[in-house]
TITI-429418 format. One record per residue (C-alpha): x, y, z. Coordinates in steps of 0.1 Angstrom, whole numbers, plus 2048, in hexadecimal, padded with zeros to 3 digits. Layout:
<sites>
XYZ;...
</sites>
This chain:
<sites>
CB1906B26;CA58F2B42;C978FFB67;C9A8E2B7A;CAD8DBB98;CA98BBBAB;C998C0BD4;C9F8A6BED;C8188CBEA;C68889C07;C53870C06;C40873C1D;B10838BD1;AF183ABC5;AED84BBA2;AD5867BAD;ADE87FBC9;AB587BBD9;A99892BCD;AA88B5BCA;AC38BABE3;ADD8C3BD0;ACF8E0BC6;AC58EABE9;AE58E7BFD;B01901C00;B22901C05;B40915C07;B5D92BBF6;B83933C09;B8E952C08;BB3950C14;BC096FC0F;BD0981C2F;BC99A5C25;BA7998C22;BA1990C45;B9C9B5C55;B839B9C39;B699A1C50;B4A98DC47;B3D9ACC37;B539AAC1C;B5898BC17;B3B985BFB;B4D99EBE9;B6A990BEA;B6096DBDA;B42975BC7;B46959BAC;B2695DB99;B27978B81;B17994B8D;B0B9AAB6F;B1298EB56;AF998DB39;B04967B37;B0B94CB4F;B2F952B5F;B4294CB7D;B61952B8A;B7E949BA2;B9A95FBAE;BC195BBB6;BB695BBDD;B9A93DBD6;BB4929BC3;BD392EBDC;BC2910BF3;BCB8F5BDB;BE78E3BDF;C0C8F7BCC;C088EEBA9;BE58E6BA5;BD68EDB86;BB990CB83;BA98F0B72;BA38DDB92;B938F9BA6;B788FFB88;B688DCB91;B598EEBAD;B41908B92;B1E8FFB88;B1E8E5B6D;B468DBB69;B518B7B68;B768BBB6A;B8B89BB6E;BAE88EB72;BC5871B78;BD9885B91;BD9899BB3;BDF8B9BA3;BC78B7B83;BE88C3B6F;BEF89DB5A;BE58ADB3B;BE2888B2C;BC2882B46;BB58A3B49;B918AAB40;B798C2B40;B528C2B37;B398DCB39;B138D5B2D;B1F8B7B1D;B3A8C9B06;B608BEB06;B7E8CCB0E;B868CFAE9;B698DDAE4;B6E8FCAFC;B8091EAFC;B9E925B10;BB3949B15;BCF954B2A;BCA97EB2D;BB6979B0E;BD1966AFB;BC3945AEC;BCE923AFE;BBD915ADB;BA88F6AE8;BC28E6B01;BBE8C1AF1;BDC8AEAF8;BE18ABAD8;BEF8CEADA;BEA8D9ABA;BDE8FEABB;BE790BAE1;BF58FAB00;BE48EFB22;BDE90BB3C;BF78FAB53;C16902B3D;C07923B35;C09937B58;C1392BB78;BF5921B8F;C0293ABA9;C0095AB91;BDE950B85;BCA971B93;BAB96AB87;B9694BB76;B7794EB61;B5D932B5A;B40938B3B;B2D91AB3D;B19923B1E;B25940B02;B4694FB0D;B4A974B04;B4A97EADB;B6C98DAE1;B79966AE9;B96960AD4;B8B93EAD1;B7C92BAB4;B74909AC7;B61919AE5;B40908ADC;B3B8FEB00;B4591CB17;B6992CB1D;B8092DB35;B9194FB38;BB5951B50;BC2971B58;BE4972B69;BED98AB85;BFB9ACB84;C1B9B2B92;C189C1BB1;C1B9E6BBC;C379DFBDA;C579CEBD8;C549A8BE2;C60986BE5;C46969BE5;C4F945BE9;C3D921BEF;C4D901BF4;C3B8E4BF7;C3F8BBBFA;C2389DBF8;C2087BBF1;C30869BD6;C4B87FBDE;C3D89BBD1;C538BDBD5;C4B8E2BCA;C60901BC9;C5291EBBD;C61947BC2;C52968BB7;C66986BB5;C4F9ABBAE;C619C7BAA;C4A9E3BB7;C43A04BA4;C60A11B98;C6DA35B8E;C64A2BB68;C41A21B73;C4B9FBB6E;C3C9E3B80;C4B9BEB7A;C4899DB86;C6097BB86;C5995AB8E;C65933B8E;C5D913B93;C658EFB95;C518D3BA1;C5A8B0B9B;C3F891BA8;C4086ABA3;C2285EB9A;C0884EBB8;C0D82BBA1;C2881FB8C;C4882CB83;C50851B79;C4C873B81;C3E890B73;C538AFB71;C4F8D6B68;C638F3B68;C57917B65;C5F939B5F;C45954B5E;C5197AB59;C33997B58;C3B9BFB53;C259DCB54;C2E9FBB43;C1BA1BB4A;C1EA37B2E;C03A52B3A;BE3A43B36;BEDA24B23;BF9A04B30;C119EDB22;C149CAB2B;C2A9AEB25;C2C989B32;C4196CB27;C3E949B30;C5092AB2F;C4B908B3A;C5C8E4B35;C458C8B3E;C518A0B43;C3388AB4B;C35863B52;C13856B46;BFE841B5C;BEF822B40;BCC824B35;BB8807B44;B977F7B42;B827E8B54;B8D7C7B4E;BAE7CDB52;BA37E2B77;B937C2B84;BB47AAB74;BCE7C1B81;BC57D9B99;BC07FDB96;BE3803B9F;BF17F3B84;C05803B6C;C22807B4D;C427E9B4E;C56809B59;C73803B64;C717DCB60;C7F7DBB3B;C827B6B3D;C607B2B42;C567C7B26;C6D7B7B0E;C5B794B16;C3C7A0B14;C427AFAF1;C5078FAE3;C2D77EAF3;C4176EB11;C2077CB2A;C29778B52;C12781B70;BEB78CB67;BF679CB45;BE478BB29;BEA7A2B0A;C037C0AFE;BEE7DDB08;BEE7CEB2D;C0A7E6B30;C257F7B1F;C4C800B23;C43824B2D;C3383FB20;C35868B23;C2C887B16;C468A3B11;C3F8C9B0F;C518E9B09;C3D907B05;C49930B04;C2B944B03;C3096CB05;C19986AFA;C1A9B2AF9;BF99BFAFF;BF09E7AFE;BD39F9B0D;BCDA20B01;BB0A30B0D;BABA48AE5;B97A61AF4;B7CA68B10;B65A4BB00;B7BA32AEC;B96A19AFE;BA9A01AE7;BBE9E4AF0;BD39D4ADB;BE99B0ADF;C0099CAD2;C0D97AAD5;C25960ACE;C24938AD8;C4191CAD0;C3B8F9AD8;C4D8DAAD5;C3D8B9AE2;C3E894ADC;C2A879AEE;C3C85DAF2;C31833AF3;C4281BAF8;C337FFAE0;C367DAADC;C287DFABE;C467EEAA7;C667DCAB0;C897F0AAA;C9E7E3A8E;CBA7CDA98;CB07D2ABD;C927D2AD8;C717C1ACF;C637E1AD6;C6B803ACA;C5B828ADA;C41838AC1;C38860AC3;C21874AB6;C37898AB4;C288BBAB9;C3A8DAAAF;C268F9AAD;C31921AA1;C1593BAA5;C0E95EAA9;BF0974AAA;BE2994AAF;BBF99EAC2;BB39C2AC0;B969D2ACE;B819F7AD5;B6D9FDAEB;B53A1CAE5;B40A28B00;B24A3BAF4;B0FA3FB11;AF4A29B14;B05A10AFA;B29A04AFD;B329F5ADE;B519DDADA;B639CFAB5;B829BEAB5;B949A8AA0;BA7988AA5;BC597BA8D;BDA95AA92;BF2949A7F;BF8928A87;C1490FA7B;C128E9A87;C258D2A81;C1B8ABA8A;C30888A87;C2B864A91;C4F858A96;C61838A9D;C82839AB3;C97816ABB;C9B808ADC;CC27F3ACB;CC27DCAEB;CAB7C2AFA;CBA7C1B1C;CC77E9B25;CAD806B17;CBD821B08;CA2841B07;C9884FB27;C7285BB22;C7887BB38;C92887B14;C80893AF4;C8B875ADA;CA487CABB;CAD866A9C;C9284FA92;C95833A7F;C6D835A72;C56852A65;C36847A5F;C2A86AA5C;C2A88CA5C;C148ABA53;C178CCA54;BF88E5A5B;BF3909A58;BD491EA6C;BCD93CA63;BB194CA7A;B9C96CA74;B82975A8B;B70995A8E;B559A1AA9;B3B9BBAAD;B269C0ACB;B109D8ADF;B059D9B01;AE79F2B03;ADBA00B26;AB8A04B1A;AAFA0DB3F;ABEA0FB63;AB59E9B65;AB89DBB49;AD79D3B32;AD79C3B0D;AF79B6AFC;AF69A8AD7;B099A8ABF;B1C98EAA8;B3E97CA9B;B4B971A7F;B65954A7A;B7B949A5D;B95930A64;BA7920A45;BBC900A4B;BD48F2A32;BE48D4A35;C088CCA25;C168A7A22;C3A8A1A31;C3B87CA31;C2685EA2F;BFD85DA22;BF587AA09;BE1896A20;BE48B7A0D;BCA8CEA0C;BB18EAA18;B918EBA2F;B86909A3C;B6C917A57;B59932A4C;B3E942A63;B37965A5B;B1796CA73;B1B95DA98;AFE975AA8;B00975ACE;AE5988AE8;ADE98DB0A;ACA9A1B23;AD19A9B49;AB39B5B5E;ABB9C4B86;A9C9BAB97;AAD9CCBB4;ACE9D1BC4;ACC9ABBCE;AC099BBB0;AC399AB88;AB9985B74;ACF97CB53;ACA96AB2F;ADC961B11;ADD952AF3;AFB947AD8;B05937ABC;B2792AAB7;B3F91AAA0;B5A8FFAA8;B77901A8E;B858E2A78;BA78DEA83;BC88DCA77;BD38B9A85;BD7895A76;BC888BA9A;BA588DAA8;B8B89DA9B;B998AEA7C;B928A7A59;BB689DA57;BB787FA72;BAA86FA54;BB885EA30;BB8872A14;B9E864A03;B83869A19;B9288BA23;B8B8909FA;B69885A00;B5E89CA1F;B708BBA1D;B578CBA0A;B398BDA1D;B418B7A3E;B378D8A52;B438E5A74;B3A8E0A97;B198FAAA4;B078FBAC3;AED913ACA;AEB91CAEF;ACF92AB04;AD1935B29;ABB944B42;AC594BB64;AC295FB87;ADA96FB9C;AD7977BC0;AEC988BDE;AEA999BFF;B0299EC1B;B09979C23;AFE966C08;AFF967BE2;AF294EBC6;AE8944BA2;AD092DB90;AD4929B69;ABC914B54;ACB90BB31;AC68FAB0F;AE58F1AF5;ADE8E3AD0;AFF8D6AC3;AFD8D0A9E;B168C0A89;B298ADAA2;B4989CA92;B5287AA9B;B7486EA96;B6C846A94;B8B837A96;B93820A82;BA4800A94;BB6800AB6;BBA823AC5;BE181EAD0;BEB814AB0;BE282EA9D;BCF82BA7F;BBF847A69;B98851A77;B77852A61;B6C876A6C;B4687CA63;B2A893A71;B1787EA87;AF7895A8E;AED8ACAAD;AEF8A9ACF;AD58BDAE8;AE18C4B0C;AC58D4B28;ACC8DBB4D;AD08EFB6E;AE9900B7D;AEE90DBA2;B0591CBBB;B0292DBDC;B1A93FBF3;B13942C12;B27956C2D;B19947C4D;B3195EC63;B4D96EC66;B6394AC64;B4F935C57;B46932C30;B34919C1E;B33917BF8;B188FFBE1;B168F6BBA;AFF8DDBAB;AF58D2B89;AE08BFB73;AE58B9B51;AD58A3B37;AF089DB16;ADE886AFC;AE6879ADA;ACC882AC0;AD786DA9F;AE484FA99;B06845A8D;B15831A72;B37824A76;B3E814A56;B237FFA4E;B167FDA6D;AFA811A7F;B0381AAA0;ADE822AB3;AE9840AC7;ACC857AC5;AC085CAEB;AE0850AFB;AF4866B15;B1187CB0A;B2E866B14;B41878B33;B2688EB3C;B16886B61;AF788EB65;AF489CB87;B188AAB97;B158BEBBC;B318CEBCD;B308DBBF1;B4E8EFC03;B4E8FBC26;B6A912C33;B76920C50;B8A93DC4F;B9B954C6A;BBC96BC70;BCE948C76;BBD92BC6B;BAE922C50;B9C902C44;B8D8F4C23;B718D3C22;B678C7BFF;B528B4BF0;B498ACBCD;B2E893BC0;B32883B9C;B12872B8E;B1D853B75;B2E857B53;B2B847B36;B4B83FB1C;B3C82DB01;B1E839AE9;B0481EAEA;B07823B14;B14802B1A;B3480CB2C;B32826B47;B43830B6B;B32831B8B;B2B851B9B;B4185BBB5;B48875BD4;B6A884BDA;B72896BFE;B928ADBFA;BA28C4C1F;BB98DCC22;BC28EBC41;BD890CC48;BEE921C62;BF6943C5D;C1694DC74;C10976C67;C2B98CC6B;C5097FC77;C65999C6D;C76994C4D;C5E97CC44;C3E990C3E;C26976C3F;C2D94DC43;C12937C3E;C1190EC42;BFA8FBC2D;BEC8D7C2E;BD68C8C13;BC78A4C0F;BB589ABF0;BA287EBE9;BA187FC11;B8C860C16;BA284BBFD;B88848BE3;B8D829BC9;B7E83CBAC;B8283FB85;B8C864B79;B8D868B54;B79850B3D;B83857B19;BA8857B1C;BAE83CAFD;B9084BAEB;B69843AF0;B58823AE0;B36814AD4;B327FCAF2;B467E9B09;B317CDB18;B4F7B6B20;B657D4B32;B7F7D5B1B;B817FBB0C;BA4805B15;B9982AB21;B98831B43;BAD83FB5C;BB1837B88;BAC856B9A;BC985BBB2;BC484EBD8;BC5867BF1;BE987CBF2;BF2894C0D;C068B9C01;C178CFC1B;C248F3C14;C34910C24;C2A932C15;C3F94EC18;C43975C11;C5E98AC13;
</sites>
């Protein structure tokens, strides 16, 4: 089944910040919610209070009204870069090309984070896509009600077995009480175009509340050829039986993106940032497979015939809450997730049999799994006690396939189509996950100021691996953690101030993949060799930290310290685009210190001003061999991890108007391991600018919206890592990094009905 429907196209410094001022400055949070406004200054800290108040650990928080003042269709990811501590990049305007996307916290990965939707696991959100699916295909950005950010130990109850770095927990929004009609359509540059339309039904007589809502956007991309396309339904119920609430929520998404090439920095000062794929210049691409090289293109990974990654997720889930008595509430879920994907390449490198020097090569993702998370809640007065248990069962299947290209003059297979009919299989595995994790914890009110929480999980994950076609990879590995201990402590100073610690240890999963970091991505003669040596990913995390708030202005501080033991490296073996089998091996630990900050600031009634800084220090602590040789890491900086970042946001808001300034600072990066390739820091200044019309009748409430990103046209470098990370680069050459997009321009009209 597809959604889409076609719309008429519009197209419309220095390395250290000085001494300590980032962590002196403030800055601002938007609220933009109408019924909001009477509320006044007065409420307005309540209203955005991101920082965790009563939070043992360090966690903060955005809500549906914060994230509404983005332009349609950006991702939840984006508005996170604003928190204490997050380096979140991306290739695109939205922060929703899943291929670019990154995230790091304290020096830890995306892959090596925690991700739920309403406490249903989003598994690690690699692209590789082999145990969930990215948040942007899970929930449309517009029913997102609420976004939660734990920079160090997420919550025991985390259905996550990769969240050694901090978790990132999405709840979507209720349907609402009244009968309503919501829509928001919106056009940009590239000839961007949005639709989106929410139908809630109100309570009715059966006390059912429920919710409907679509979507299509459809984008070229700000260089090359191409667009980038999704269609989405989301449908939410709530059932009411007494005291007990039954909830139900479905999900479906189909996702085209047109990939921008991976360049370096060679190839940036040869060709121009704004180079990209052949796309659609076939003719060119068949030359320059057969060698015949024309223009500035020296080599076949110069550029490619086109490239893509296709999605199509359905993700539902049935959760119950029923309270069993005066002291015990249980809530019970379960869910169900289908994928199919393939990522698509055109390469030189293959030609098709009797036709094109070139042929397109995929690496295929089809996933089938289900789960159930239960949990209980006692409340025994001054200790509330909470056990649940997490089960998944997890089916993925992976292939690198070959399909023919028969003529060299006309192409035959439009990237934008999932591809049938090879003519080559060089392989394919099957995996099965089976995940059991059980939790215990306590949080004692030992006196009327101060709180302790401890208690402990235990994680067994079993992966087995079963040989379709190609290398023999059959076999077992299996994560077995039974004690995880976890405590904190909250002390109230007063009714201003607490102050908050917490320490955890944690457990990253091996994974069921014959990509990245999984015992699998390699042959099955060294798998033989590790898989009963090779131990898990662990960090140990330690955090200290102090809250404050009064009537206009709120804040935290958080000191931490993160031992991560055991850290797998995936050395690849060869050129990263071709493909080749890894050498996986436990490279030692890595120890990650810093300090995090954030104030809000309600300077009056209209005006706002929102701050975050941090500095973080992510080193290296062994060595490396990769093969023979001895890579001298030890004391190097954690590739992508900048040391100092600093946002400030300053916001105006009225009955009418509203207006958004901000800025983020990003300190340099590093992308190879010795640090002999890295990125030069950058700022980035993003507006928006709104009118609300209020009532006209029918229409309930109209609002016009203008946003500007990357508003001084910044020439910058977003994601580093994209083709992998290397040893060193000295001559420029690692293929790995991605052009952020130049400054675009989004305009929508918001409507109720």
């Amino acid at each position: 089944m597809s959604l889409h429907f076609k719309l008429k196209k519009l197209n419309g410094g220095g390395r250290h910040l000085p001494g300590l001022l980032p962590l002196a400055v403030l800055s601002l949070v938007t609220a933009s919610n109408v019924s909001a406004q009477a509320a006044g200054a007065a409420a307005g800290i309540e209203e955005i209070s991101v920082f965790g108040k009563g939070e043992t650990r360090q966690v903060q928080s955005l809500t549906a009204t914060q994230l509404e003042q983005y332009p349609a269709g950006t991702s939840p990811l984006k508005a996170i870069e604003k928190l204490p501590g997050v380096n979140f990049q991306s290739a695109d305007p939205y922060g929703a090309y899943e291929w670019s996307t990154r995230i790091v916290v304290r020096g830890f990965g995306q892959n090596q984070m925690g991700f739920t939707l309403d406490g249903i696991p989003l598994g690690d959100m690699s692209y590789a896509n082999h145990n969930g699916l990215h948040i942007s295909r899970a929930i449309l950005s517009e029913n997102i009600g609420l976004v939660a950010l734990s920079q160090g130990a997420g919550a025991l109850g985390t259905a996550s077995t990769s969240n050694l770095g901090g978790t990132l927990e999405f709840e979507s929004a209720m349907p609402d009480s009244e009968f309503g009609v919501n829509t928001n359509a919106s056009v940009g540059s590239n000839g961007a175009q949005r639709l989106y339309g929410r139908i809630d039904s109100g309570n009715l007589d059966t006390a059912t509340r429920l919710s409907l809502s679509l979507a299509t956007q459809e984008t070229d991309k700000w260089k090359g050829a191409g667009a980038q396309e999704q269609d989405f339904i989301n449908l939410k119920g709530v059932q009411e039986f007494g005291d007990a609430t039954l909830t139900g929520y479905y999900s479906k998404s189909e996702r085209t993106e047109i990939d921008y090439q991976d360049m370096s920095k060679e190839m940036i000062a040869r060709l121009g940032r704004d180079w990209d794929n052949f796309y659609p210049d076939y003719e060119r691409s068949v030359a320059t497979a057969r060698g015949q090289f024309s223009g500035n293109v020296t080599s076949l990974d110069d550029a490619y015939w086109n490239a893509s990654g296709l999605r199509e997720d359905n993700l539902s889930y049935l959760a119950l809450e029923l309270p069993l008595g005066s002291n015990m509430q249980w809530k019970t879920t379960a869910y169900f997730h289908n994928n199919e994907g393939q990522g698509l390449w055109g390469t030189p490198y293959v030609v098709t049999p009797n036709g094109a020097p070139l042929s397109i090569r995929t690496t295929e993702y089809d996933i089938d799994r289900s789960g159930w998370i239960s949990s209980v809640d006692f409340d025994l007065g001054a200790h509330v006690v909470n056990t649940g248990i997490w089960i998944e069962d997890n089916d993925f299947n992976q292939a690198r396939r070959f399909y023919g290209e028969p003529s060299a003059t006309t192409p035959s297979r439009p990237f934008e189509n999932f591809q049938r009919n090879p003519f080559r299989t060089d392989w394919e595995y099957s995996f099965n996950t089976e995940t059991v994790q059980l939790h215990v914890q306590d949080n004692w009110q030992l006196t009327d100021g101060l709180e302790l929480q401890f208690g402990f999980k235990s994680v067994d994950v079993e992966v087995s691996a079963l040989t379709v076609v190609g290398a023999n990879k059959t076999g077992t590995v299996k994560t077995d953690e039974n004690f995880l201990p976890q405590a904190g402590f909250l002390y109230v100073l007063n009714d201003n101030s607490e102050i908050f610690g917490a320490a955890a240890r944690n457990v990253r999963a091996f994974i069921g993949s014959a990509t990245g970091t999984s015992p699998f991505s390699t042959t099955q003669a060294a798998f033989e060799q590790i898989r009963n040596t090779i131990k898990p990913e662990m960090s140990t995390t330690l955090e200290l930290g102090w809250r404050f708030r009064n009537d206009v202005l709120e804040g935290v501080i958080t000191g931490y310290h993160v031992n991560f033991d055991d850290r797998l490296l995936a050395i690849q073996q060869g050129s990263s685009i071709i493909g080749n089998f890894n050498a996986l091996a436990n490279v030692g630990t890595v120890k990650s210190t810093g300090l995090e900050t954030g104030i809000n600031w309600q300077l009056s009634d209209m005006l706002n001003w929102y701050n975050s800084a941090s500095i973080n220090r992510s080193t290296y602590e062994d060595d490396i061999v990769d093969g023979t040789t001895v890579v001298r890491t030890s004391g190097k900086t954690v590739v992508d991890a900048p040391e100092w970042m600093f946002t400030s946001e300053l916001g105006l808001e009225t009955a009418s108007v509203f207006a958004k300034l901000n800025f983020k600072y990003t300190d340099e990066r590093q992308y190879t391991y010795l640090n002999e390739g890295s990125v030069p820091s950058f700022t980035m200044f993003n507006l928006a600018l709104g009118y609300r019309f209020g009532d006209l009748g029918m229409v309930r409430e109209l609002t016009a919206q203008l946003d500007v990103t990357n508003l001084f046209d910044k020439d910058y470098i977003s994601t580093v890592g994209s083709g992998g990370f290397v040893n060193s680069d000295l001559n420029g050459t690692a293929q790995t990094l991605l052009p952020g997009a130049p400054r675009q321009t989004f305009l929508s009209l918001k409507a109720s009905f």
